[in-house]
Each structure stands twice: as C-alpha cells, then as structure tokens.
C-alpha positions as CSV (number, residue, x, y, z in Angstrom):
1,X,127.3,106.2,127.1
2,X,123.9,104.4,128.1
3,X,121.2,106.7,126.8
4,X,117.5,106.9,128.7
5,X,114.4,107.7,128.0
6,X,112.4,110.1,130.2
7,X,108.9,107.7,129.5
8,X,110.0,106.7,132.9
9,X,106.5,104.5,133.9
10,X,104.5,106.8,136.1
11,X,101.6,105.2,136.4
12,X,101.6,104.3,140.5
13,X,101.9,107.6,141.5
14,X,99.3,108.9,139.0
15,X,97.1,107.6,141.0
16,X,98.5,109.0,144.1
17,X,99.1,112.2,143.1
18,X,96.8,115.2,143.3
19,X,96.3,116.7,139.7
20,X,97.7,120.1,141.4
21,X,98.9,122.3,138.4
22,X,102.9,123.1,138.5
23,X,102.1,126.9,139.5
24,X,100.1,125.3,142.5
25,X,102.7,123.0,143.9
26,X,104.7,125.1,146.8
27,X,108.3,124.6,148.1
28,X,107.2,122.2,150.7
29,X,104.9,119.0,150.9
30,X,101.2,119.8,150.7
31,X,99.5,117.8,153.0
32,X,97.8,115.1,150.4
33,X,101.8,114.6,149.4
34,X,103.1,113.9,152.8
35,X,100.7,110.9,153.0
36,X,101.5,110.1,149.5
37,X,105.2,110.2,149.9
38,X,105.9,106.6,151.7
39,X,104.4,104.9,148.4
40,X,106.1,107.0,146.0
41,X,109.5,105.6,147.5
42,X,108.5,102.3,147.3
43,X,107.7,102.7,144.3
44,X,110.8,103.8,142.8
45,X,113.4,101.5,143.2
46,X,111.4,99.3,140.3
47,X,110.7,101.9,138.2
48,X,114.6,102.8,137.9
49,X,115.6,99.1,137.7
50,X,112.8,98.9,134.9
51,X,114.3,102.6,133.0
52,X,117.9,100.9,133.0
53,X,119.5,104.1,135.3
54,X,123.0,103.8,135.9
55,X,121.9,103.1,139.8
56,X,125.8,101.8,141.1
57,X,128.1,104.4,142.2
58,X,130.2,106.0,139.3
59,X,133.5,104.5,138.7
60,X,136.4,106.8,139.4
61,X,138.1,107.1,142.3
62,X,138.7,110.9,142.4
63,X,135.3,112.3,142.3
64,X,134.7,115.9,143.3
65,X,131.3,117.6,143.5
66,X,131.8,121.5,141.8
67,X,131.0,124.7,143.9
68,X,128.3,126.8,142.7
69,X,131.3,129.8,141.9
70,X,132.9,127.5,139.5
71,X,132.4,128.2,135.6
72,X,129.6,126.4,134.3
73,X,128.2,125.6,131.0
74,X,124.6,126.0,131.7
75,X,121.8,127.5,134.4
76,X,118.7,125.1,134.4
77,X,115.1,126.8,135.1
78,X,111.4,125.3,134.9
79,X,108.8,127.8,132.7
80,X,105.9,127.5,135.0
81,X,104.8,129.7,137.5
82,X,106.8,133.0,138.6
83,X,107.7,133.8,134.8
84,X,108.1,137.0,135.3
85,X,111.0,136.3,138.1
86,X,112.4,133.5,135.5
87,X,112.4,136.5,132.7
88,X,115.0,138.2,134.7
89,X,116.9,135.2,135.4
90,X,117.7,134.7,131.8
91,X,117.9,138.0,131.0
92,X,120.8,138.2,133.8
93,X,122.7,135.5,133.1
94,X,122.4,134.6,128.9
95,X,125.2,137.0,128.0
96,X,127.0,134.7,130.5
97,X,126.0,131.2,130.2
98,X,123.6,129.3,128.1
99,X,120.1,129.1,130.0
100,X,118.3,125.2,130.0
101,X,114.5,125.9,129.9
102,X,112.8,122.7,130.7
103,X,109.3,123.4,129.1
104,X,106.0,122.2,127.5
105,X,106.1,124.1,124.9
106,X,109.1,126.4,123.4
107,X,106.8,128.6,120.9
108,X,104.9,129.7,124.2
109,X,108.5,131.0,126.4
110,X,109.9,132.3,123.2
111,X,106.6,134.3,122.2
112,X,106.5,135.7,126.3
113,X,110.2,136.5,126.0
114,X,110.1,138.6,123.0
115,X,106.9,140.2,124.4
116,X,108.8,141.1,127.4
117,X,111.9,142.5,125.7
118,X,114.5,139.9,125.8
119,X,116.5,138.4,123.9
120,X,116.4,135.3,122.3
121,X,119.9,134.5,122.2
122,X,122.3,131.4,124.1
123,X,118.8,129.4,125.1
124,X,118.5,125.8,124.8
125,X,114.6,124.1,125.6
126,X,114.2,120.5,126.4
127,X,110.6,119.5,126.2
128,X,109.6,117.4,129.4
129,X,107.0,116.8,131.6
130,X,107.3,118.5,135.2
131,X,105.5,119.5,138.3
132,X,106.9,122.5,139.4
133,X,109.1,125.5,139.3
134,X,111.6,124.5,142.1
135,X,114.6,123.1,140.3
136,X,117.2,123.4,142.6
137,X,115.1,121.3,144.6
138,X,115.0,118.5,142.1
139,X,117.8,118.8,139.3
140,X,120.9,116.8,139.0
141,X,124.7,118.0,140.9
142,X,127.4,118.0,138.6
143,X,130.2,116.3,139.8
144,X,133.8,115.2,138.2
145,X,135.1,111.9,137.8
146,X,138.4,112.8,137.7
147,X,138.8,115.7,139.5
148,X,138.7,118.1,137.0
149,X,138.0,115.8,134.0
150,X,134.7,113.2,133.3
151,X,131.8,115.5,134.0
152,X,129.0,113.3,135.3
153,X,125.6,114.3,136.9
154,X,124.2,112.7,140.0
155,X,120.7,112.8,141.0
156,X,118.9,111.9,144.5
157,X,115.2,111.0,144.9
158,X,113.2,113.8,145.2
159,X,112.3,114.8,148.8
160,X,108.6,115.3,147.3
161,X,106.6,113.0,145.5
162,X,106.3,114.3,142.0
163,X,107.0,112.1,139.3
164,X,108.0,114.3,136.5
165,X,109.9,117.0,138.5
166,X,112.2,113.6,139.5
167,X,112.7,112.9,135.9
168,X,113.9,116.0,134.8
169,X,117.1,115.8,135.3
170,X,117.4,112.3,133.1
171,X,116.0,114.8,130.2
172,X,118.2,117.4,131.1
173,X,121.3,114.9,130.9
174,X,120.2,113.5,127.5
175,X,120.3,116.8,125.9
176,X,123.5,117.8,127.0
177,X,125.1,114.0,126.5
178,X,126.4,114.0,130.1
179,X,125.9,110.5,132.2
180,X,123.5,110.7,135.1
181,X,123.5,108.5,138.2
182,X,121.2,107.6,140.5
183,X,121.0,107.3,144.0
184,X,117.5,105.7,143.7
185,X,118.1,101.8,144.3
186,X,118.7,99.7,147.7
187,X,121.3,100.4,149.5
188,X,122.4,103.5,147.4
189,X,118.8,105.0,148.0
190,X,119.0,108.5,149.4
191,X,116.1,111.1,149.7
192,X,117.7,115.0,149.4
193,X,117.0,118.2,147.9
194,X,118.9,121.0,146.5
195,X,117.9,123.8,148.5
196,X,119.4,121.2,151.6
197,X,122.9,121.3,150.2
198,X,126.3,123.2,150.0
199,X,129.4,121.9,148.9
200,X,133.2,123.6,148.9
201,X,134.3,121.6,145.6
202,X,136.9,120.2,147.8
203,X,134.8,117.2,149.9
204,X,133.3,119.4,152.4
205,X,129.3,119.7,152.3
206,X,126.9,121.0,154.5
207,X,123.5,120.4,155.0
208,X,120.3,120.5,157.9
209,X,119.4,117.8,159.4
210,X,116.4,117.5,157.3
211,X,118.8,114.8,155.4
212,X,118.6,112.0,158.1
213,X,115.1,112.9,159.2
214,X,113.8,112.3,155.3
215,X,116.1,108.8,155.5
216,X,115.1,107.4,158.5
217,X,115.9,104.1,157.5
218,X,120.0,105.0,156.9
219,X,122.5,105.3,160.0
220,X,124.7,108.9,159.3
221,X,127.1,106.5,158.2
222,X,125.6,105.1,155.2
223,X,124.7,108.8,154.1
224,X,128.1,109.6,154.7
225,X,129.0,106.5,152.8
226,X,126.6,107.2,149.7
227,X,127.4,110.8,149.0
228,X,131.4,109.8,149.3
229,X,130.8,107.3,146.5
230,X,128.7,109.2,144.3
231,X,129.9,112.8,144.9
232,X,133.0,112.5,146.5
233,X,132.1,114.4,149.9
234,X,134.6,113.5,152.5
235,X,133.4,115.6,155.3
236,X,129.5,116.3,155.4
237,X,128.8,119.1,158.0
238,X,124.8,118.8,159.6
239,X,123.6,121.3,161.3
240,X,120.0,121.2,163.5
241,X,117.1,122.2,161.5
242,X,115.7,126.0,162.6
243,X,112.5,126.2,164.4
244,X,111.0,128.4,162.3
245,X,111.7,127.5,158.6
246,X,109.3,125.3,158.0
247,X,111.5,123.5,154.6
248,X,114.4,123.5,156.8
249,X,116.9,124.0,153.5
250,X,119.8,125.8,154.4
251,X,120.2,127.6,151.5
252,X,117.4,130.1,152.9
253,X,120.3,131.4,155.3
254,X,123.9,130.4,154.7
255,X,125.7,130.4,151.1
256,X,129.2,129.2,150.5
257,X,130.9,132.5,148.7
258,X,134.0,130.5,148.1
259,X,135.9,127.7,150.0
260,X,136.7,129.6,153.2
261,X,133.8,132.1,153.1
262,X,130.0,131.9,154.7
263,X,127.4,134.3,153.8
264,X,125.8,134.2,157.0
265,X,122.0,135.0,157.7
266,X,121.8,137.6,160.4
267,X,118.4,138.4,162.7
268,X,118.6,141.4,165.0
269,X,119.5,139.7,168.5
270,X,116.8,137.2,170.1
271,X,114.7,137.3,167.0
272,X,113.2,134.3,165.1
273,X,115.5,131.8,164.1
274,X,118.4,133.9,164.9
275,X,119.8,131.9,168.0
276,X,119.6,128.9,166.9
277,X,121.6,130.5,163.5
278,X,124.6,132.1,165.2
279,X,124.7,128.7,167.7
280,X,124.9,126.3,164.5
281,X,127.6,128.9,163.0
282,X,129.8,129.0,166.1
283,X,129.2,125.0,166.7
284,X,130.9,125.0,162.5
285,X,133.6,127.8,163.6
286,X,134.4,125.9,166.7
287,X,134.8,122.0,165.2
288,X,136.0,122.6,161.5
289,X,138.3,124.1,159.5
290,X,138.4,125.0,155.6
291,X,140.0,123.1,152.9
292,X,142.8,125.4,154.1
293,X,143.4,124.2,157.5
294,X,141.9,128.0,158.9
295,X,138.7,129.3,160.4
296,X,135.4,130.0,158.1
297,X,135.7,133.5,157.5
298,X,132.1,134.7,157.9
299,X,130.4,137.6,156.0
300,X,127.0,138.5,157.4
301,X,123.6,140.1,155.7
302,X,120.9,141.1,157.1
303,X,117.5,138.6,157.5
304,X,114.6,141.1,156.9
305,X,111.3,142.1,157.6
306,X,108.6,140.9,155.1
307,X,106.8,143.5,153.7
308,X,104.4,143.3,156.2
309,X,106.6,144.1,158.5
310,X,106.7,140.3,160.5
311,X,109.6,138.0,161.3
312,X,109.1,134.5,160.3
313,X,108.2,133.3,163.8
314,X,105.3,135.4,163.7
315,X,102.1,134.3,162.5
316,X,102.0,134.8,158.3
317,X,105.4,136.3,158.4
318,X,107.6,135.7,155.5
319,X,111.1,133.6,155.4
320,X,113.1,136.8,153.7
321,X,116.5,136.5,152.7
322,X,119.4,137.7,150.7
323,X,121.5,134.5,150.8
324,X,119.3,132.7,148.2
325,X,121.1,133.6,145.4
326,X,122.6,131.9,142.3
327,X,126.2,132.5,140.6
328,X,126.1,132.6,136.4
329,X,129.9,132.8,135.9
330,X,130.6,136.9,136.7
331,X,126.9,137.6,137.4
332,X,125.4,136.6,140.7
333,X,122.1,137.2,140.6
334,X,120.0,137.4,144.3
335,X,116.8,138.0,145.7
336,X,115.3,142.0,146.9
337,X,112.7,142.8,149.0
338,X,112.6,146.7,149.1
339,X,114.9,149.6,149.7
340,X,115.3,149.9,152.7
341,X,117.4,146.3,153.4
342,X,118.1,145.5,149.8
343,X,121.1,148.8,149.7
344,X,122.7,147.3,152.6
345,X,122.6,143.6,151.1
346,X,123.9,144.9,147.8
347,X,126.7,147.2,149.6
348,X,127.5,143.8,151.5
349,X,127.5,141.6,148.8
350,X,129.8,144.3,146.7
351,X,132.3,144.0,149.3
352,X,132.4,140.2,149.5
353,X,132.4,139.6,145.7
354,X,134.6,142.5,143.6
355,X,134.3,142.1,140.5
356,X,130.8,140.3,139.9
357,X,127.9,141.8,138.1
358,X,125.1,142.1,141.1
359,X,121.8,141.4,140.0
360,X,119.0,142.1,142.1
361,X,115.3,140.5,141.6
362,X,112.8,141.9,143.2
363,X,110.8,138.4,145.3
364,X,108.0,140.4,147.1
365,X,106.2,141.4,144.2
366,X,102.7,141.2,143.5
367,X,99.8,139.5,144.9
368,X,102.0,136.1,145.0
369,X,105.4,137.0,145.6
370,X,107.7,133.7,145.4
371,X,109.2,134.3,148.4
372,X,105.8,133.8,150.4
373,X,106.2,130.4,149.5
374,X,110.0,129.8,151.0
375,X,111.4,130.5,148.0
376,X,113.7,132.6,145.9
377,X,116.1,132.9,143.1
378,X,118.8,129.6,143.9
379,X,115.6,127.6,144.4
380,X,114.5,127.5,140.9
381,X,117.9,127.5,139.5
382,X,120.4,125.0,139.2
383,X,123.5,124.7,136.9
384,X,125.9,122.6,135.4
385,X,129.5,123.2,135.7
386,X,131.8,123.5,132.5
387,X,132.4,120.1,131.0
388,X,136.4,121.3,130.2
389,X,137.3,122.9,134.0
390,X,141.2,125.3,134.5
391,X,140.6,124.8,138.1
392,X,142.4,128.0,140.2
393,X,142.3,127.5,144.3
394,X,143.7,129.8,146.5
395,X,143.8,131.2,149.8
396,X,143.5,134.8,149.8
397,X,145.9,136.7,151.8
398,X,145.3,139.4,154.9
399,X,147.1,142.0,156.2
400,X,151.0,141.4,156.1
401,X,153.8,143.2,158.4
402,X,156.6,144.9,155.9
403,X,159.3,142.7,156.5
404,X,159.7,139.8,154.2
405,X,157.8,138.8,150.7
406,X,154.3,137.4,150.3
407,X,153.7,134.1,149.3
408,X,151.2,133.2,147.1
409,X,149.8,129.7,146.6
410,X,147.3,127.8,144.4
411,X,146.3,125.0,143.4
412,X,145.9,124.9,139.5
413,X,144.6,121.7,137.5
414,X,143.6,121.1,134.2
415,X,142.9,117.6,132.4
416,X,145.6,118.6,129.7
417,X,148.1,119.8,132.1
418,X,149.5,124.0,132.4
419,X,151.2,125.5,130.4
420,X,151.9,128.3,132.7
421,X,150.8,130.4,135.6
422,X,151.1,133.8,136.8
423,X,150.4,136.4,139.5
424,X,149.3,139.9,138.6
425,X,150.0,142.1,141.2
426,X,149.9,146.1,141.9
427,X,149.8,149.0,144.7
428,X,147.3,151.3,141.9
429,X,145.0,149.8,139.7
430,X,145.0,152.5,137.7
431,X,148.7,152.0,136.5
432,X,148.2,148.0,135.7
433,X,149.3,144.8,137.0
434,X,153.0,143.3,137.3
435,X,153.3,139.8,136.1
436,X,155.4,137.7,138.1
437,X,155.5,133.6,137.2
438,X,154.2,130.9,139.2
439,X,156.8,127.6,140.0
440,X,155.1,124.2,140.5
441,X,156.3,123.8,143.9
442,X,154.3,120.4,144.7
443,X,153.7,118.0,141.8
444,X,151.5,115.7,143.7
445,X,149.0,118.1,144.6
446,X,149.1,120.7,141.9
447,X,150.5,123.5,144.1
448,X,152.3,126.5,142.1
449,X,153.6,129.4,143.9
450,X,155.4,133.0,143.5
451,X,156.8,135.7,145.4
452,X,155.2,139.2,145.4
453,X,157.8,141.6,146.8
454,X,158.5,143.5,150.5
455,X,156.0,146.4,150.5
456,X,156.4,149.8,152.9
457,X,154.4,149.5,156.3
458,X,150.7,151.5,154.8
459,X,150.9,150.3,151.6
460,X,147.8,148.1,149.9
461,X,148.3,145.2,147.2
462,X,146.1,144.4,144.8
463,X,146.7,140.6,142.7
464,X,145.1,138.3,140.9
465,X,146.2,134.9,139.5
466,X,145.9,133.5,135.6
467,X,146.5,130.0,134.9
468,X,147.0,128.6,130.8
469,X,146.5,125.0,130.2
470,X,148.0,123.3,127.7
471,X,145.1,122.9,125.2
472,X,145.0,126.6,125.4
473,X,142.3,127.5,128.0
474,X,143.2,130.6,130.1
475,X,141.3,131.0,133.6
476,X,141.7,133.6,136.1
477,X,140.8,133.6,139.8
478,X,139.1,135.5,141.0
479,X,137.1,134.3,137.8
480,X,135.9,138.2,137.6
481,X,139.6,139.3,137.5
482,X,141.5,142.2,136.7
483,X,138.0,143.7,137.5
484,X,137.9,141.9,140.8
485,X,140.7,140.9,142.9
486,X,142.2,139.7,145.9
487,X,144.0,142.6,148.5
488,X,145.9,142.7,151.4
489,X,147.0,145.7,153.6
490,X,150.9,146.0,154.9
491,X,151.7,147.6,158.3
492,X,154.0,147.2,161.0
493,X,153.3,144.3,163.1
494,X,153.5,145.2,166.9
495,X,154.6,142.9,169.6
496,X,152.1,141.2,171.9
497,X,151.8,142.8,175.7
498,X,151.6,139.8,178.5
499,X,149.1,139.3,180.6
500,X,149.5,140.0,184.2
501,X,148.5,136.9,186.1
502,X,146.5,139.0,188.5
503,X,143.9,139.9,185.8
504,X,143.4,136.1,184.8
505,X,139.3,135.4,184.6
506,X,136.7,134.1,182.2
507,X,133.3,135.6,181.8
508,X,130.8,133.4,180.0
509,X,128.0,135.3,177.8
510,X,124.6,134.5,177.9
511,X,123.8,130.7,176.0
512,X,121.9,130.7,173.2
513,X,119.5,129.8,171.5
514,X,117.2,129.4,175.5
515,X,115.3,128.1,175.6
516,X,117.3,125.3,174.0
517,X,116.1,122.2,171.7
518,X,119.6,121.2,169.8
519,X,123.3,122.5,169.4
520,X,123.2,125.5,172.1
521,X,126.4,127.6,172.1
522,X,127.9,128.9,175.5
523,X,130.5,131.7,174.9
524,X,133.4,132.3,176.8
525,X,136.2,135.3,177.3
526,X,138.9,134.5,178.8
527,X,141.7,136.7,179.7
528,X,144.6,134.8,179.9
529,X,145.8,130.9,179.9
530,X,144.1,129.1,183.0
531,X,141.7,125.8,183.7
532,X,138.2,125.9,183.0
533,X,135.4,124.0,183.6
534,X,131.4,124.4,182.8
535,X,129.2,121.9,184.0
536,X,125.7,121.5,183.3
537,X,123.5,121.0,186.8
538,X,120.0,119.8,187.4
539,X,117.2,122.4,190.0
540,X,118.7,120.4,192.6
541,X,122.4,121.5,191.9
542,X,123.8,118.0,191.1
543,X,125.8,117.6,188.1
544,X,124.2,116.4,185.3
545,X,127.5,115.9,182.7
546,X,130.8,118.1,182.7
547,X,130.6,120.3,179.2
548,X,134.1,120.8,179.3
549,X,137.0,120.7,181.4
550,X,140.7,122.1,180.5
551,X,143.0,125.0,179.6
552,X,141.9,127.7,177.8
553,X,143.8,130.4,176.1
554,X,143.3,134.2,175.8
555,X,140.4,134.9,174.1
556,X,137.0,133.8,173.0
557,X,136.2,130.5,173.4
558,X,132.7,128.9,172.4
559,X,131.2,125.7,174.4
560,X,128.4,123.7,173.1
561,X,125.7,121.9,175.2
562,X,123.7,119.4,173.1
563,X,120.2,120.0,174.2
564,X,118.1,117.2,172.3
565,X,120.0,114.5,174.3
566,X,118.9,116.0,177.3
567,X,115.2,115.4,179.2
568,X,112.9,118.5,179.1
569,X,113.2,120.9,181.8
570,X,115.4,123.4,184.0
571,X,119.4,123.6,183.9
572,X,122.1,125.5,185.2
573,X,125.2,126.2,183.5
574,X,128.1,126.9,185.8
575,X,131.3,128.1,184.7
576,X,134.3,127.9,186.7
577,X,137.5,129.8,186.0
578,X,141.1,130.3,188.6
579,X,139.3,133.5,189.6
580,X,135.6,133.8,189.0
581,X,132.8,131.5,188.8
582,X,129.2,132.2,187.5
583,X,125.9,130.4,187.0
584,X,123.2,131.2,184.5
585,X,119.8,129.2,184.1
586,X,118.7,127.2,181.3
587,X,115.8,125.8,179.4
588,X,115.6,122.5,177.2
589,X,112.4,122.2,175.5
C-alpha cells in the first residue's frame, strides 16, 4: 500500500488563510474564506499531484459505500473546541468502538479526560494539524472494494478552505493502514461535505443541492459519474437546498435509520423550513423506491424551538434538531435541547430503534452552545466501518393476515463465505426465541430465506436473524438483537368494498411550500380510478405547461410543480377530475 505523508505543502493558503483558531472556525464559510475559497481549489490539484495521492478511481468493480448503522471499527473526533460535548461522545461510545482523537497533543485530552471522570480505555490519538472541530464535514467515507471485502477510504475536497482540516483524513488513514483516495485532481475533482451526504449502503445517496452549486464547473452527470467510480453510488437523490438553513447539509433534518427508513424533520405546519421539508420528502416518496422496490417508510421527530423560543427563520433563531445524530454500533448517540421536546424525541427514537442504547447530549448548553453554530453531534463525528464486514440485509415485515407462513428474506455476505444462518422467532420474549434455519435460495445475490409458521389472527411475532461466516464471525440483525428486534402483527385480512362510481372525485390540498422557489408538491385525493389533469395557468388564465395528465387511482396522489424553471410571479393551479374541478393561486418567488 502507498504510504503518505501528511507534510502536505501548505504554504499558498497560509497566506490566504486567516490565523482564526480551530475553536473560532464555525460550521460554515466566514466571509474572509468565501473569497479565499476559488484559490484554495486551484491550488490543490498540484499539491496532491506533488503528495503522490492515489488521485484515480479505486480499482474494483464492486464498490459499495457503508451506511452509518453498519459495524464499524472506529468513531473519529477533533479535540478542539466543544470538549466538554466531545467528553460525552467518547464516553458514549468507547465501551462500543475504539474512539480516533485527532489532536495536538495527547498528554493535554488524556489529563481533561481523567479530570472529567472517564475512562481512558479503547482510545487511539493521531497527532495532526487541524482547523476545526467539524469532522464529519471533512473526514474520509469508508467504502468497500469488494462489496464487503477491501476496505478503502475516499476523501473529497473540503467544501471550506482549510488546509489541515483537508489533510486529516490522510493521517487518519495512515494510522489505521487503510488506502485513501482522492477526489482532488481534474476530472475526478469534486467539492462535498459530510454533513451533505447520506448513503443506504446499497448505491442510493442523497444529498442538497449544495453539491452542484459548490461544483459549478461539473454537469450532474459528471458528479454522478465521480461518486459511481469512487463510492459506488448508483442512484444519487438531490433535493433543493432549504431557505432557511444557511449550510444547507441535510443531515440537519433527515437521517437514514436503515435502508427503507427516514427520520424526517418535522416543523409545526407553515413554519420555517417546513414546507419546503415535507415537499422534498413527498417529491423522494413519489419518484423512488428503496433498495427493496417499496416506499420510504418515514418516521418523524419534531424540529424545536431554540431556547429562546425562535424558529430558524426568525431573526437569531437557532437550527435545532434531533436528527443529527451518530450510530457507535448499539449506541446512537443524538443531540437534546431541553425537556420539554427532548422526551418526545427520545420516546420516538425508542420506537424506531429497539434495542439501541440512546444517548442524549445536551447541544444548548452554555454561553456557546454548538448548536448556535449549525451544528451537533454527527457533525463532529465520523467513523470507519469494520474492516472484516458479516453483512445482514433485510426487509422487515408488517402486519400479516393468518392464513399462510411468513417469509423471511435477507441478504447475507461475508468475504469468507457462511457457514450458516438462522431466524429467531417468538410470540413472548420472555419464553425465548425458536431457531429455524435459513436456505440459500439465490446464489447470485446472496439471498437466504426461511419460513416462520401460520400464526392465529391477534397474535404478535417477534424475530431476529443471526448469520455465521465461515471464519467464525457471528452477526445479528438487527445488530442490537435478541434485545431489539423486528415484529409483525397477524389479523384477519378483510376484503376491499368498491367504490360506487357516483362518488368518483379528486380534491387537491393546498400546494406547498407558497410561495414557491423549487420542487413544490401539490397533493391530491382521489376517490376512485378516473382521469386527471392539473395545469399550471398564468393571471390571464392561459396555460402555462400541463403538470400532469392521466388516470389516477384511489387514494393520495402527490403532484410536483418545479418552481425555479418558472419566471417570477402569480400562478394558478387548476385541477380537473370526472366530477369536480378547483383552482388555487400560487406564488413563484
């Protein structure tokens, strides 16, 4: 493996850079940095020709980027500024996972540690220069060469321009002996951040459109084509930045729970960036499916008040939010605000992951709380997934009628092959699992599958799936299992009514976000298979384009109007169904 050194010559953007200390840099570009930052990029395509980077795409044709609930081997942090939020952090998430301090000096975070009562155990320093705290922002994404084999890390230019912060995760990689590429040289130069970027582990990604605003230069092809090369992402999901988040990373309102799940920022209705929120989720919803073929199944936490009581949209009010959180193998570890919010965002969070230690941290504290700087806990961590992977995917399953069995499926890989799988499965906890064994049903994409029996209508099942690989590594999923689990209820299934024809009609909600500046959704109910049409029409009445015209079947049915291709001004949106027709007015701004 090519080793590097982290001397990295600096020395342009020394003198470009204001001396800021680390605990001085915020989440976003200060001014001086945003005038600095067209240099910096010039800047650095020599530099890493001159370090000797591995700067080509990585050579494997099966490359998959890991999800954040995978195992890892390691949680990354910066000892800087917010120590006593980073004291938690570790003390969290050591008795899970080793913790990577990047730091000046190891005597100094050992010596605060102790002071502060904990532990000095499963801690690994690497001594390197750095800018600032937010390393989710700038550390490296582990990704598999093989699938679930060949670890590798792959690192994009920093979206800011600080030198040292950008070279972190070269030291980072030398001291855990994993190769590092680079996306940092013409035409595989691409500008991101952490805090911008979500991935499924199965080639799905999402991210704001911050990403092709900060490459300018790049058609959404060539972005598309860069992170397929070097992480494997088939399918990269970009959503319109939010008016009011002024970083515009997603992971300040969305989290990926697992690969059908959203954790979905939630304002009460009309506030701050909550339209354009829900019309970005039901724009996802409406256009793509999971790695399973279904819908996004969406769990939603509240957005809250700052302390002061303001919405972000307000002026000094505070980007607050319980989706910013980080997972440590069974620990996930997220931000609080105070009591009143945080036991609803815990209850929620309970529910959509049984099984994990919570860990709350409190981000409003003191006279500089870290979240009055758009941040929290997932912005300054980052992690690196285990280097020897028992991979477990599965589609959990919902309510069942009581006739038949239940078939459950996974996909189950690791680089020495299984041994064996199994499903636990039980009506009571408290009595134990049953064992039944999994068959490989699908040798060409890993699937294995069992049976769990016909259950009485009112009955509840409770399973879990353990996979051994023939090396000897046993993995369960959910990863927190026989503590956590999956669970389905079983009732009798009822017959569907028909609709009388005579009560066919469509009513169309109110769009939203309007006024209106990108994706705007326009919800429909329909009761009943018929033709619809909505068209959107200028002050004068004439048709400007037709949003959509077809069948539509009973239920809800989301339209989207795409506002920033659009002149400024007033619309009407009319929607026309067999039976009813109405007209609302619109903005674009």
């Amino acid at each position: 493996m090519i080793k590097f050194s982290t001397s990295l010559s600096v020395c342009l953007f020394f003198l470009v850079v204001p001396l800021f200390k680390a605990q001085d840099l915020p989440k976003g570009l200060t001014p001086q940095e945003a005038q600095q930052m067209p240099f910096y990029l010039q800047s650095l395509q020599n530099n890493a020709l001159q370090a000797r980077l591995i700067t080509t795409p990585p050579p494997y044709t099966q490359l998959r980027n890991a999800a954040e609930w995978e195992e890892i081997q390691t949680l990354n942090i910066t000892w800087t500024s917010y120590t006593p939020i980073l004291r938690e952090i570790i003390k969290a998430a050591q008795l899970q996972t080793k913790i990577t301090i990047v730091c000046s000096d190891s005597l100094v975070v050992k010596n605060n540690l102790t002071a502060n009562n904990v532990p000095l155990i499963n801690l690994k320093f690497v001594i390197a220069p750095f800018n600032s705290v937010w390393a989710r922002d700038y550390s490296a994404n582990p990704v598999y060469g093989k699938y679930v084999d060949s670890l590798i890390l792959v690192d994009w230019i920093y979206n800011r321009p600080r030198p040292q912060d950008d070279l972190t995760p070269t030291a980072i990689a030398n001291a855990w002996n994993i190769p590092i590429y680079e996306t940092k040289v013409n035409p595989w130069d691409l500008v991101h951040t952490g805090g911008n970027y979500m991935s499924d582990g199965f080639g799905t990604a999402f991210s704001s459109n911050l990403v092709l605003n900060e490459n300018a230069s790049k058609t959404a092809a060539q972005i598309d084509t860069i992170m397929k090369k070097f992480m494997g992402i088939n399918r990269y999901i970009r959503m319109p930045i939010l008016p009011y988040d002024g970083i515009h990373h997603i992971d300040m309102h969305m989290k990926l729970l697992d690969e059908e799940t959203l954790l979905w920022g939630q304002y009460p209705l009309g506030v701050s960036d909550g339209p354009q929120i829900e019309a970005n989720l039901q724009f996802i919803q409406s256009n793509y499916n999971s790695v399973f073929g279904t819908p996004y199944k969406v769990v939603r936490i509240p957005m809250p008040l700052d302390k002061n009581g303001k919405w972000p949209n307000q002026a000094g009010g505070w980007y607050c939010t319980y989706t910013n959180g980080v997972f440590v193998n069974k620990t996930y570890i997220f931000p609080t605000y105070y009591q009143q919010y945080d036991t609803t965002a815990f209850r929620i969070l309970k529910q959509a992951l049984p099984g994990y230690k919570l860990v709350g941290i409190d981000c409003d504290n003191g006279s500089n709380p870290i979240i009055s700087a758009s941040g929290a806990i997932h912005c300054i961590t980052h992690s690196i997934a285990h280097n020897d992977p028992l991979l477990i995917s599965h589609q959990a399953l919902t309510a069942k009628c009581d006739t038949g069995t239940y078939t459950i499926n996974a996909k189950i890989m690791h680089k020495s092959g299984i041994a064996s799988a199994k499903v636990f499965w039980t009506n009571d906890t408290l009595q134990g699992f049953t064992p039944l064994p999994m068959a490989l049903v699908n040798v060409s994409n890993h699937t294995y599958q069992a049976a769990i029996p016909t259950q009485t209508a009112g009955s509840k099942v409770y399973y879990y799936i353990e996979a051994l690989s023939n090396s000897g590594k046993t993995m369960q999923r959910p990863i927190t299992a026989p503590l956590g689990r999956y669970s389905f209820s079983v009732s009798t299934c009822a017959l569907i009514t028909a609709i009388n024809k005579n009560e066919i009609e469509v009513r169309a909600g109110a769009a939203y976000p309007n006024p209106a500046s990108a994706i705007t959704c326009i919800p429909l109910n329909c009761k009943g298979t018929q033709h619809v049409s909505v068209t959107l029409r200028n002050v004068l009445g004439q048709t400007v384009t037709e949003l959509y015209n077809g069948l539509t079947e009973n239920g809800v049915k989301n339209v989207f109007l795409f506002a920033d291709t659009y002149a400024k001004g007033v619309y009407f949106i009319e929607v026309k169904g067999e039976k009813n027709r109405s007209v609302q007015k619109i903005i674009i701004k």
